[in-house]
FIKOLZA-1660 file (N, C-alpha, C; in steps of 0.1 Angstrom, whole numbers, plus 5000, padded with zeros to 4 digits):
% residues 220
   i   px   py   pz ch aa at
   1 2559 4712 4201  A  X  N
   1 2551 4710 4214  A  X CA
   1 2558 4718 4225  A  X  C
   2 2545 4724 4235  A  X  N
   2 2559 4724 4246  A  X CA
   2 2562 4718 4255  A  X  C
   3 2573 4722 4263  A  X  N
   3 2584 4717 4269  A  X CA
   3 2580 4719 4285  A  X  C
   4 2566 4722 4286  A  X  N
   4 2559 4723 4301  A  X CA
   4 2564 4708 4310  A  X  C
   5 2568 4710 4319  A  X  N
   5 2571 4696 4327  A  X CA
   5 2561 4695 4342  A  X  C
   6 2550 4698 4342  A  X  N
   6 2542 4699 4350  A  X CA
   6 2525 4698 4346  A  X  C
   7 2521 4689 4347  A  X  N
   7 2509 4679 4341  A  X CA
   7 2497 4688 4355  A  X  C
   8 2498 4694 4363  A  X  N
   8 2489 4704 4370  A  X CA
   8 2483 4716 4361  A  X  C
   9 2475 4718 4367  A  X  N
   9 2469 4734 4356  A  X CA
   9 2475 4744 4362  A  X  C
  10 2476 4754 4358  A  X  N
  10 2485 4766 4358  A  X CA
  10 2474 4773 4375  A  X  C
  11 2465 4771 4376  A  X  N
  11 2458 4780 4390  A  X CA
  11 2466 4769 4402  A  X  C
  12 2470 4756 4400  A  X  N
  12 2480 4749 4410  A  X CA
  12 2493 4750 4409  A  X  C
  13 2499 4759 4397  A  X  N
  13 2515 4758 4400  A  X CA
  13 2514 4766 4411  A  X  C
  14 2530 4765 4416  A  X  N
  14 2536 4768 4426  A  X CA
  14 2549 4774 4420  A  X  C
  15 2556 4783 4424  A  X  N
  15 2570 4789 4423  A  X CA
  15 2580 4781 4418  A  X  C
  16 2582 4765 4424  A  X  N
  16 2586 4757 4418  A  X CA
  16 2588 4750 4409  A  X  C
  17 2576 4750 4405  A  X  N
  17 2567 4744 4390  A  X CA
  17 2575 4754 4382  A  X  C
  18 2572 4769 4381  A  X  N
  18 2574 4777 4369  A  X CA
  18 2596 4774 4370  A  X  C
  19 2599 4776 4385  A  X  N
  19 2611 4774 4383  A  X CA
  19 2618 4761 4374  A  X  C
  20 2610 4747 4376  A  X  N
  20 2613 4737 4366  A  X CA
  20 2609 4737 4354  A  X  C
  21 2600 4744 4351  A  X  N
  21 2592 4746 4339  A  X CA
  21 2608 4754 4331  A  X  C
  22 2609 4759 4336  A  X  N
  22 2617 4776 4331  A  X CA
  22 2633 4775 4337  A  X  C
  23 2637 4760 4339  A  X  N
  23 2647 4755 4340  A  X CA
  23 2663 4765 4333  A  X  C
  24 2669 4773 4343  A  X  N
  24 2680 4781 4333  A  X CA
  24 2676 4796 4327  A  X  C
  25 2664 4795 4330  A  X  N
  25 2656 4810 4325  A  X CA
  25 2659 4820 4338  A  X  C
  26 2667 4832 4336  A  X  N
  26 2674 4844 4350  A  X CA
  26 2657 4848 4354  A  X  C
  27 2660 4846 4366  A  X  N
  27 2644 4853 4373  A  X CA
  27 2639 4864 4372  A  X  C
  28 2653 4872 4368  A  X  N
  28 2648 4889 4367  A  X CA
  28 2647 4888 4350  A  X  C
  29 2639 4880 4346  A  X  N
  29 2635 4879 4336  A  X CA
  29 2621 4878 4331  A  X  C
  30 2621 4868 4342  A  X  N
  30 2604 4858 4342  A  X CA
  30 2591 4871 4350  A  X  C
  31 2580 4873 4338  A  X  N
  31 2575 4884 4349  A  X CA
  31 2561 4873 4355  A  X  C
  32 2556 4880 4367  A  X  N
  32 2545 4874 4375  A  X CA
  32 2537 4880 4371  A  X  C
  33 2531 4892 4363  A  X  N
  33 2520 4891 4357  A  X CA
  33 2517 4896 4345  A  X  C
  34 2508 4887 4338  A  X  N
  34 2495 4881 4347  A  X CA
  34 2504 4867 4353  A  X  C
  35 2497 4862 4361  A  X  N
  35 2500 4849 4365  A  X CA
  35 2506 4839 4358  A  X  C
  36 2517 4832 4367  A  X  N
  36 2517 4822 4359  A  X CA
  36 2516 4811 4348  A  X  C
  37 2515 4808 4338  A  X  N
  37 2505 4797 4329  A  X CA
  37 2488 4803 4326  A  X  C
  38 2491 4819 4328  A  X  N
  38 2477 4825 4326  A  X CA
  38 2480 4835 4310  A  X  C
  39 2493 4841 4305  A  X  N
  39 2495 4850 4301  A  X CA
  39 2490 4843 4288  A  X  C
  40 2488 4855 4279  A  X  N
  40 2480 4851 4262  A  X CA
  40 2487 4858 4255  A  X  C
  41 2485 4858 4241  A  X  N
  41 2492 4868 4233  A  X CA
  41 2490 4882 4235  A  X  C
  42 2481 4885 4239  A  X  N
  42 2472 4896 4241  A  X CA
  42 2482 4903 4251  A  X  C
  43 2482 4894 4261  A  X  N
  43 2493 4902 4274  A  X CA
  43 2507 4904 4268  A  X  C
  44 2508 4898 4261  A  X  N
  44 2527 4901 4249  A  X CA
  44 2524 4911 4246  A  X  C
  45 2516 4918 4235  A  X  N
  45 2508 4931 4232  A  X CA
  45 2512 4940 4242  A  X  C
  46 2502 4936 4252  A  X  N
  46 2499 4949 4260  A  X CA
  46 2509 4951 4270  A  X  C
  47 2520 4940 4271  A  X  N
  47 2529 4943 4280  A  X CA
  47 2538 4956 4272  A  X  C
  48 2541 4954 4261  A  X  N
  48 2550 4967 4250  A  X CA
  48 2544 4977 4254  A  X  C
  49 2530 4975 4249  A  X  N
  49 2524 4991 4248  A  X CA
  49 2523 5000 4261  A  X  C
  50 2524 4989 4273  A  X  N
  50 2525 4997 4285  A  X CA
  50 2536 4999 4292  A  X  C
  51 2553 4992 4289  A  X  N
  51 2560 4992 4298  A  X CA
  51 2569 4995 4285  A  X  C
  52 2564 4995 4276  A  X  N
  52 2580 4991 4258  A  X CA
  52 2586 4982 4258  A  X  C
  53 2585 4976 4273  A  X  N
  53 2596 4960 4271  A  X CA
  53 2586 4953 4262  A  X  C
  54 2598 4943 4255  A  X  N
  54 2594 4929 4247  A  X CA
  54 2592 4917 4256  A  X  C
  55 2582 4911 4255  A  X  N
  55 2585 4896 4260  A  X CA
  55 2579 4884 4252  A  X  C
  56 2587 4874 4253  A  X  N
  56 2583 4862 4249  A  X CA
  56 2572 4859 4258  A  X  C
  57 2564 4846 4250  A  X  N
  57 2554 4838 4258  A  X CA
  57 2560 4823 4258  A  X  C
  58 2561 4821 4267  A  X  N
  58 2565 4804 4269  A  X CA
  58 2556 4796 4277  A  X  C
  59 2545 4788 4272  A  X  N
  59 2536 4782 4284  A  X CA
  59 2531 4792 4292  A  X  C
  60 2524 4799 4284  A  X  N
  60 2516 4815 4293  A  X CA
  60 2522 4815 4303  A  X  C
  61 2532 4818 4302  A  X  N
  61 2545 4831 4311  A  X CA
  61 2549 4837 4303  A  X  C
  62 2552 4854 4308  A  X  N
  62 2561 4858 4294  A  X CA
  62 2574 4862 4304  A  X  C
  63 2579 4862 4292  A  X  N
  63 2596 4860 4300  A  X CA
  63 2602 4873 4286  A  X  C
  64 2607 4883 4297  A  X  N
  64 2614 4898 4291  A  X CA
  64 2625 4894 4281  A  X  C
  65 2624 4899 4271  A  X  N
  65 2634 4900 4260  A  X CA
  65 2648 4914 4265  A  X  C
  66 2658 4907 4267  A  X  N
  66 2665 4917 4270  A  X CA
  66 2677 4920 4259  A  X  C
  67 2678 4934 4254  A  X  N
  67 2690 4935 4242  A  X CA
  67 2693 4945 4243  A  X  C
  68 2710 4949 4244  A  X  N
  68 2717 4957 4246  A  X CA
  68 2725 4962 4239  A  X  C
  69 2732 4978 4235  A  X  N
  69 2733 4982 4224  A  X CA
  69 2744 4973 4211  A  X  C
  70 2751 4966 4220  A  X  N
  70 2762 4963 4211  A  X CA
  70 2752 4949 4203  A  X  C
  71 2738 4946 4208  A  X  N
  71 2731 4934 4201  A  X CA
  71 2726 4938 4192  A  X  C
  72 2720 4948 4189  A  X  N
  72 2713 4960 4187  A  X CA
  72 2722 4965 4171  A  X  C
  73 2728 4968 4172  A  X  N
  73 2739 4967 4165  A  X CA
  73 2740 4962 4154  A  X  C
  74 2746 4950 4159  A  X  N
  74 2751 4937 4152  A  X CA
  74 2740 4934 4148  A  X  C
  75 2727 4933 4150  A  X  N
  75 2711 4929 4144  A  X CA
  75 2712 4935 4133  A  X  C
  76 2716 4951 4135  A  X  N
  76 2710 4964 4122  A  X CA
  76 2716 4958 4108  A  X  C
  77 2730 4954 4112  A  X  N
  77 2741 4951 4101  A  X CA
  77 2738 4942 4095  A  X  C
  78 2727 4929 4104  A  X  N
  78 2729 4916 4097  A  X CA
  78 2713 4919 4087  A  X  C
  79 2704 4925 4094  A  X  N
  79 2693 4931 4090  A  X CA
  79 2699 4939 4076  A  X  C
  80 2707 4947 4077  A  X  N
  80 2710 4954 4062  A  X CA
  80 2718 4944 4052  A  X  C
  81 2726 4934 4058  A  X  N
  81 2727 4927 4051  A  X CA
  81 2719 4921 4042  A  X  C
  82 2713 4911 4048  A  X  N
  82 2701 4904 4039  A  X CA
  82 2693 4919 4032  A  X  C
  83 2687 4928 4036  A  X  N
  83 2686 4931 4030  A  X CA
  83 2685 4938 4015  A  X  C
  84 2696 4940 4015  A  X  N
  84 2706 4938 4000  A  X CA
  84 2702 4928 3996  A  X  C
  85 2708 4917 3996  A  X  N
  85 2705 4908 3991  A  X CA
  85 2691 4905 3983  A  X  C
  86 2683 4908 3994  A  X  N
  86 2667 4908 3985  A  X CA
  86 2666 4916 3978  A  X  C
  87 2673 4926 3977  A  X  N
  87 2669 4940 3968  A  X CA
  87 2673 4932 3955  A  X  C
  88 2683 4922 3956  A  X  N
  88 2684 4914 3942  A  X CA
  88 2680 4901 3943  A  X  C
  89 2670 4896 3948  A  X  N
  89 2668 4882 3955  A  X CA
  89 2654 4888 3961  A  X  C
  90 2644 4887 3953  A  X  N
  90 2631 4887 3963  A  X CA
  90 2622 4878 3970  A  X  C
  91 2626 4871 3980  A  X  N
  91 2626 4858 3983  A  X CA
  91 2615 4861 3997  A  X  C
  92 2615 4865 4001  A  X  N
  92 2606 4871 4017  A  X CA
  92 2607 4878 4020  A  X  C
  93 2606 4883 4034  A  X  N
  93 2603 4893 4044  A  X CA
  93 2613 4895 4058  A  X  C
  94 2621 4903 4059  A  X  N
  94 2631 4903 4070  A  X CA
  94 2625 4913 4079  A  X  C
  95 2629 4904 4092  A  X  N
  95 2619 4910 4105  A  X CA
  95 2633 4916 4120  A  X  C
  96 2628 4928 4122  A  X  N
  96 2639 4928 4133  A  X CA
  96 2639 4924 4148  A  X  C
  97 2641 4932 4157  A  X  N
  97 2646 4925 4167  A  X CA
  97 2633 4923 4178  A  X  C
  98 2624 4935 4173  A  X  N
  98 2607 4937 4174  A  X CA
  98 2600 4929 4172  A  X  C
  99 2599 4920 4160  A  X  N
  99 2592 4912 4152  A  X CA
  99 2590 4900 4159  A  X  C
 100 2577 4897 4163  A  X  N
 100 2571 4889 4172  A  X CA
 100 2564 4877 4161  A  X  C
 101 2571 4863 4166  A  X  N
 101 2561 4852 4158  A  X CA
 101 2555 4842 4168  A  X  C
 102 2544 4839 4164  A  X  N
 102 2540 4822 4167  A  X CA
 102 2547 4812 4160  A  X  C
 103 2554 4804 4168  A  X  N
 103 2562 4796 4166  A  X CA
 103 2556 4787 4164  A  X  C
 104 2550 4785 4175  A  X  N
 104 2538 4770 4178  A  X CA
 104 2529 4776 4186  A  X  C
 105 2514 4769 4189  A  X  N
 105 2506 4771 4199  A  X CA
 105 2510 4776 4210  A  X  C
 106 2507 4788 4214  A  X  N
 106 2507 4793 4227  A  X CA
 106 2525 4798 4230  A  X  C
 107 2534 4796 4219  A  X  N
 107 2547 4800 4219  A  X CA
 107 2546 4812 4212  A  X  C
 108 2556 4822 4218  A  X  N
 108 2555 4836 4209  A  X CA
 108 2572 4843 4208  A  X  C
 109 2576 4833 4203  A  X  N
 109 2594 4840 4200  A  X CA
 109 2599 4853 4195  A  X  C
 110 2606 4859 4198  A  X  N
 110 2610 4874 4191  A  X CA
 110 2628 4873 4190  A  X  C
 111 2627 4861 4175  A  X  N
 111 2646 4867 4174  A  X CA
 111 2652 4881 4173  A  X  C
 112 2661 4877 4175  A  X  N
 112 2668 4893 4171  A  X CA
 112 2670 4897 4154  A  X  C
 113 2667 4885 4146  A  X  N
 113 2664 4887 4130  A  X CA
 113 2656 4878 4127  A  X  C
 114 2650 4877 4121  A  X  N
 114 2641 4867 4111  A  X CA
 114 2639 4869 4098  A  X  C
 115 2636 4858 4087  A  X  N
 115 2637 4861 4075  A  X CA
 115 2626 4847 4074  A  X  C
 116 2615 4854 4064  A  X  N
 116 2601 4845 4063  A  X CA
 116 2602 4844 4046  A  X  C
 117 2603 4831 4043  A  X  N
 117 2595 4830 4026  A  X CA
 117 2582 4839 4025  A  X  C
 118 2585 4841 4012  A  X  N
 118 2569 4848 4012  A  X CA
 118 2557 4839 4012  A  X  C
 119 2563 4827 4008  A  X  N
 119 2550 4817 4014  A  X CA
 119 2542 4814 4024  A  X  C
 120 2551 4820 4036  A  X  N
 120 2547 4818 4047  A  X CA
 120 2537 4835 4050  A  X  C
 121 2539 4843 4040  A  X  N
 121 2535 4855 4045  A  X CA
 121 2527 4858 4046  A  X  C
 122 2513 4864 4049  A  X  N
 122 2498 4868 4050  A  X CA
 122 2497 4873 4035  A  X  C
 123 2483 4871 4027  A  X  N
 123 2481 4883 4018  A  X CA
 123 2477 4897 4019  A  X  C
 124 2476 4903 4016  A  X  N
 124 2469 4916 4018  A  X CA
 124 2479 4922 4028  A  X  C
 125 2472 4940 4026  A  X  N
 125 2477 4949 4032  A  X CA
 125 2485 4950 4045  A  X  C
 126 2476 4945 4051  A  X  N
 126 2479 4945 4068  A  X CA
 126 2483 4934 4077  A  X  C
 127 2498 4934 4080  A  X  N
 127 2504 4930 4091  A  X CA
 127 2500 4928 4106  A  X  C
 128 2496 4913 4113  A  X  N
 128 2488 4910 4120  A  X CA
 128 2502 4912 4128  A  X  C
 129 2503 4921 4141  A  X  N
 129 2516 4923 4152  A  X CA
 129 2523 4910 4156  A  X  C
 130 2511 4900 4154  A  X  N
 130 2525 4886 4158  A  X CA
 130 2520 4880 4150  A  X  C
 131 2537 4876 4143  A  X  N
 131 2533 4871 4129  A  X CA
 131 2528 4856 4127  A  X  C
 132 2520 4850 4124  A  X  N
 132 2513 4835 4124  A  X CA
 132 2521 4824 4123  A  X  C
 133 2533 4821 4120  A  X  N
 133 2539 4816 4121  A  X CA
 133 2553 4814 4120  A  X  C
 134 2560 4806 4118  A  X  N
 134 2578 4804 4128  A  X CA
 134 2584 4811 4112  A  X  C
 135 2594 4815 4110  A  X  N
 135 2603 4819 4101  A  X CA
 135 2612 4808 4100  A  X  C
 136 2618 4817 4081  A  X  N
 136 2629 4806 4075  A  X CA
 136 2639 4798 4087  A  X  C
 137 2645 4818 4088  A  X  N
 137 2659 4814 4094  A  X CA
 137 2656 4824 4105  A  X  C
 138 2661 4818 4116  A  X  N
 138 2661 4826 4131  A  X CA
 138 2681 4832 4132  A  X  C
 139 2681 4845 4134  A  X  N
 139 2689 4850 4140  A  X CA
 139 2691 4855 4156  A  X  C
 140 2698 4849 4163  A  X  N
 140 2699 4851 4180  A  X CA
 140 2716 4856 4180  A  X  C
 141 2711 4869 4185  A  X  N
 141 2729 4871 4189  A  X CA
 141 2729 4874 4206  A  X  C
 142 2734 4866 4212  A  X  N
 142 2737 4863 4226  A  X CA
 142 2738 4877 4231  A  X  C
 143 2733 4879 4243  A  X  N
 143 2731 4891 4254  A  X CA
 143 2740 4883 4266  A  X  C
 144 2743 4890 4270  A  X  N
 144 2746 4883 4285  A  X CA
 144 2739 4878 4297  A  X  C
 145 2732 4877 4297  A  X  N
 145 2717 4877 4303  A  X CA
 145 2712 4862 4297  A  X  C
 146 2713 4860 4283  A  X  N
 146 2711 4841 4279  A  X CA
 146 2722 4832 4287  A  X  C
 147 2713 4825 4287  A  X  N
 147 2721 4814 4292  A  X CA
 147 2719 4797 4279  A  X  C
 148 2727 4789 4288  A  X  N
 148 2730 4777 4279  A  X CA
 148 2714 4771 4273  A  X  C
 149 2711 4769 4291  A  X  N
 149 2697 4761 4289  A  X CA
 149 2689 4767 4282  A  X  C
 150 2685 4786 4283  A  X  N
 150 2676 4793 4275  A  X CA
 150 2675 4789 4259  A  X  C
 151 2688 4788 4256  A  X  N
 151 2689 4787 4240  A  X CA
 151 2689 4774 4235  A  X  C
 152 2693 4762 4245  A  X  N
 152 2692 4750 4236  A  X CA
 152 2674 4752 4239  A  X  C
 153 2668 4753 4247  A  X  N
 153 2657 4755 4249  A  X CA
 153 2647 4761 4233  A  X  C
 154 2648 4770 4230  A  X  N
 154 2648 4776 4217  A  X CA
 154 2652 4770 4208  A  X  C
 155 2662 4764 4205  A  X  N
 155 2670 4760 4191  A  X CA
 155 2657 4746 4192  A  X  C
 156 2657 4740 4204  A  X  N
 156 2645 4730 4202  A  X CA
 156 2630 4732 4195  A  X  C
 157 2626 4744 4202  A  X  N
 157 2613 4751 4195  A  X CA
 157 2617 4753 4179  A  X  C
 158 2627 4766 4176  A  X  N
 158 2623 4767 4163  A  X CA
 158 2626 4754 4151  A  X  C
 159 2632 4744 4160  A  X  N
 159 2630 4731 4146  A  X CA
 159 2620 4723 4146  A  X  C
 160 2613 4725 4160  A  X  N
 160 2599 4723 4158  A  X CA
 160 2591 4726 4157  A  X  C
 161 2592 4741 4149  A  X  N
 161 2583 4745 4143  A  X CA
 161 2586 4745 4129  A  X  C
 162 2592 4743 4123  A  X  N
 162 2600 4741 4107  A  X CA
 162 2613 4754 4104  A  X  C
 163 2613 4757 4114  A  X  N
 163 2629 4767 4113  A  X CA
 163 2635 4759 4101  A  X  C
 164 2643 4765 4090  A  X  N
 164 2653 4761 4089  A  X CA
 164 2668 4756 4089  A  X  C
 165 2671 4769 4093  A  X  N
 165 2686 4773 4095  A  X CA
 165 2684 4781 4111  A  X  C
 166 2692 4781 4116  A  X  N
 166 2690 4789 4129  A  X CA
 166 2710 4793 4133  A  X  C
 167 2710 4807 4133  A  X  N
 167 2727 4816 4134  A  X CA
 167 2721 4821 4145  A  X  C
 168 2736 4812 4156  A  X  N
 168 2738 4821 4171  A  X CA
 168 2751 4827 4169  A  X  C
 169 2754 4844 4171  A  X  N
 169 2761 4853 4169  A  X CA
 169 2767 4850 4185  A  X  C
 170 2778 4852 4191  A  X  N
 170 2784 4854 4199  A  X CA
 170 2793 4868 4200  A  X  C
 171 2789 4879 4202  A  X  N
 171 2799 4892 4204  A  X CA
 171 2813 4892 4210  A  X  C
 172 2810 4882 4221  A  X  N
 172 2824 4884 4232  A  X CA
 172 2838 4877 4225  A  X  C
 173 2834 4870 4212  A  X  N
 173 2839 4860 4209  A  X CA
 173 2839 4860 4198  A  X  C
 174 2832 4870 4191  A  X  N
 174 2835 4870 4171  A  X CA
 174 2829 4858 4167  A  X  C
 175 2825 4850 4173  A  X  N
 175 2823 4838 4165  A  X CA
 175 2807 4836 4164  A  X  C
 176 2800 4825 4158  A  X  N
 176 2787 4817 4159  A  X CA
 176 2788 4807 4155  A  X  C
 177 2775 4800 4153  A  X  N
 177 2773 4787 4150  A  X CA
 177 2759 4788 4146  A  X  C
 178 2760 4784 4128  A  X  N
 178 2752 4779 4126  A  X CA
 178 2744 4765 4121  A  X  C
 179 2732 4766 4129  A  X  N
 179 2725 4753 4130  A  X CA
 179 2715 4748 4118  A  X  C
 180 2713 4738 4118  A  X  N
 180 2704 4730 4106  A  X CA
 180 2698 4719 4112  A  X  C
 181 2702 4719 4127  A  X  N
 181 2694 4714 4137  A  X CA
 181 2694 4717 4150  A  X  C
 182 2687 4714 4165  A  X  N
 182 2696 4712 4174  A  X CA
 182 2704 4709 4178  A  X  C
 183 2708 4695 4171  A  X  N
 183 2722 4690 4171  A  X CA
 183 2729 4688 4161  A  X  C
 184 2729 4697 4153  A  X  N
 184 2740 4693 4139  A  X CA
 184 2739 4710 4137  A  X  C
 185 2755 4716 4142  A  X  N
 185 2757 4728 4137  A  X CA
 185 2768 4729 4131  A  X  C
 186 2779 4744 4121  A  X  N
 186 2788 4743 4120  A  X CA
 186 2798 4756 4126  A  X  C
 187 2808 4756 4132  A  X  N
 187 2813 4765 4144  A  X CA
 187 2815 4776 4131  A  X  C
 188 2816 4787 4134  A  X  N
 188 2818 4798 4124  A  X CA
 188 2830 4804 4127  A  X  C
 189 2840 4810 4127  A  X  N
 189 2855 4816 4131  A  X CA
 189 2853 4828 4128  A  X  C
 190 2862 4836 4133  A  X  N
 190 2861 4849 4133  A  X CA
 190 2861 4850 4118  A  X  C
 191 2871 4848 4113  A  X  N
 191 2875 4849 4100  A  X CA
 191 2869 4842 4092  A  X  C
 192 2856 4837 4092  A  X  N
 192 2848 4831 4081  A  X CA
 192 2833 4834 4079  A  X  C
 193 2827 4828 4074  A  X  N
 193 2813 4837 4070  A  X CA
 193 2801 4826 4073  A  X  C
 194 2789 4834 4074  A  X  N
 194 2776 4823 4075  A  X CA
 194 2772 4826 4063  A  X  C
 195 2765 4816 4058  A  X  N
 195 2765 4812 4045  A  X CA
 195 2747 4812 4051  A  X  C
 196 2744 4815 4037  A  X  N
 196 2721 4813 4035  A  X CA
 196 2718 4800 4038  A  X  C
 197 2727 4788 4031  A  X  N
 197 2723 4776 4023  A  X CA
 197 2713 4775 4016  A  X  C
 198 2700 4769 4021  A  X  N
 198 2693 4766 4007  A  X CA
 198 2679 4777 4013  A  X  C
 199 2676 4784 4023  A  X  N
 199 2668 4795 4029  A  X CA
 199 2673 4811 4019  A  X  C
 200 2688 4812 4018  A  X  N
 200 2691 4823 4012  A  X CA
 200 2708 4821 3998  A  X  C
 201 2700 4814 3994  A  X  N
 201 2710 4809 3983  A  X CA
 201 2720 4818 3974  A  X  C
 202 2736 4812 3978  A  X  N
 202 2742 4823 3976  A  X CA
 202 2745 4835 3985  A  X  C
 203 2739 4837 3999  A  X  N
 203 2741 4848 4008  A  X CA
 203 2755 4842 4014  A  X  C
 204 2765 4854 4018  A  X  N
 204 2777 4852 4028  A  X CA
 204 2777 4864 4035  A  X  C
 205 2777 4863 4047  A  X  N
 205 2783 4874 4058  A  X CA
 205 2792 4869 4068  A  X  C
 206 2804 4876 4061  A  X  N
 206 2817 4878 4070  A  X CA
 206 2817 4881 4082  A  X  C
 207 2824 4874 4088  A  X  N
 207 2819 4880 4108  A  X CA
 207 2826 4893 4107  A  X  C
 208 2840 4886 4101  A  X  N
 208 2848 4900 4103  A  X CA
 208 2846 4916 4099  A  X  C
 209 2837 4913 4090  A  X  N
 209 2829 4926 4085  A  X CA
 209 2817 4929 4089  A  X  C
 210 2810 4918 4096  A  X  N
 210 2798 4920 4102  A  X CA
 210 2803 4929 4115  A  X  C
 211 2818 4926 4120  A  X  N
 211 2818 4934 4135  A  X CA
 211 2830 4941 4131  A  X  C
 212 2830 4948 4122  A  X  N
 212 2844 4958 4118  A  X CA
 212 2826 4974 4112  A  X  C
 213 2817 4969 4109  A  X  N
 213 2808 4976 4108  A  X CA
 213 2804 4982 4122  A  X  C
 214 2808 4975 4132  A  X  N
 214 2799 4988 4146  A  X CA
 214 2813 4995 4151  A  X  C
 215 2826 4995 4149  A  X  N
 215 2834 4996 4154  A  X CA
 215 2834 5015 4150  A  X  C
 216 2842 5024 4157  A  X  N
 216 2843 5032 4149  A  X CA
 216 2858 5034 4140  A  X  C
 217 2857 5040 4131  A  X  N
 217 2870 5040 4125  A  X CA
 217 2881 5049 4130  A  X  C
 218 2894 5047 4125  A  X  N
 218 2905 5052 4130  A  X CA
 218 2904 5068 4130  A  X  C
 219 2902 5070 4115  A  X  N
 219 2900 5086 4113  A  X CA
 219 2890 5092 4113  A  X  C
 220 2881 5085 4122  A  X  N
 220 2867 5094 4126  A  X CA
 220 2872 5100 4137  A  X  C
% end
């Protein structure tokens, strides 16, 4: 469900409304159009195709996806990771940092990785731009620009939409934490690995290899 705190209809919010609504969300984030509690998926669409920015939809607002090169990065690695994996393991569909889902009604999340059963996948040829529903496992690797509230904010949606597993990468810090709930995660250390569990059975990725991969090498 969401997490709107304002029982008015969207032609009566006020500045304040979307501010409590969007509690912890950076303002140079939040765009004003279309209107507040007016935007649709359609406007997610059309805002790429006209500007290339990404944005989420939260309570018809969309709110700018911001990712910078070193996120970007660390996505490609974790992206080629699993990928392997499936090459021996054909279990779903890995989405990058582009890949737009319906989470829930009127929510339109875009991790920085995703990995869908194929159960959850559409049949046939053609890929609908935002995918119908929430993925296995959500990957978020922190920008500087997230904040606390943003993400518990999120870790709440995607378990209520049947997320999984959900891995938050931390760059500044080598570390993550991954979740099996909002409130039940396990801290990851530089020196240890995130594990599939029962989403990607058998999968391990080393942080220390996950970020020894963007680094350049000594004798290059």
């Amino acid at each position: 469900m969401s997490i709107a705190l304002t029982d008015a209809p969207p032609t009566e919010w006020t500045l304040a409304s979307v501010q409590t609504m969007l509690s912890g969300f950076p303002a140079d984030r939040i765009r004003t159009y279309p209107a507040a509690g007016m935007a649709t998926e359609q406007d997610v669409l059309d805002a790429e195709a006209r500007s290339g920015r990404l944005c989420e939809l939260i309570d018809g607002v969309l709110v700018e996806k911001v990712m910078a090169t070193i996120e970007s990065a660390l996505s490609a690695v974790v992206i080629q990771s699993i990928r392997n994996y499936l090459d021996d393991n054909n279990l779903g569909l890995v989405l990058g940092e582009s890949g737009m889902l319906r989470i829930l009604p009127g929510q339109v999340r875009i991790p920085d990785v995703s990995f869908i059963r194929w159960k959850r996948v559409p049949s046939g040829p053609n890929m609908p731009p935002i995918f119908p529903s929430a993925p296995d496992l959500a990957v978020e690797i922190l920008s500087p620009s997230n904040t606390v509230a943003e993400m518990d904010r999120k870790l709440d949606e995607y378990f209520q939409s049947g997320v999984t597993l959900v891995w938050i990468i931390d760059p500044p810090t080598r570390t993550a934490k991954a979740y099996t709930s909002p409130h039940e995660w396990t801290e990851v250390g530089t020196n240890d690995s995130l594990f599939g569990g029962d989403v990607l059975p058998g999968f391990e990725l080393a942080l220390h290899r996950l970020f020894a991969r963007i680094e350049r090498p000594a004798d290059q």
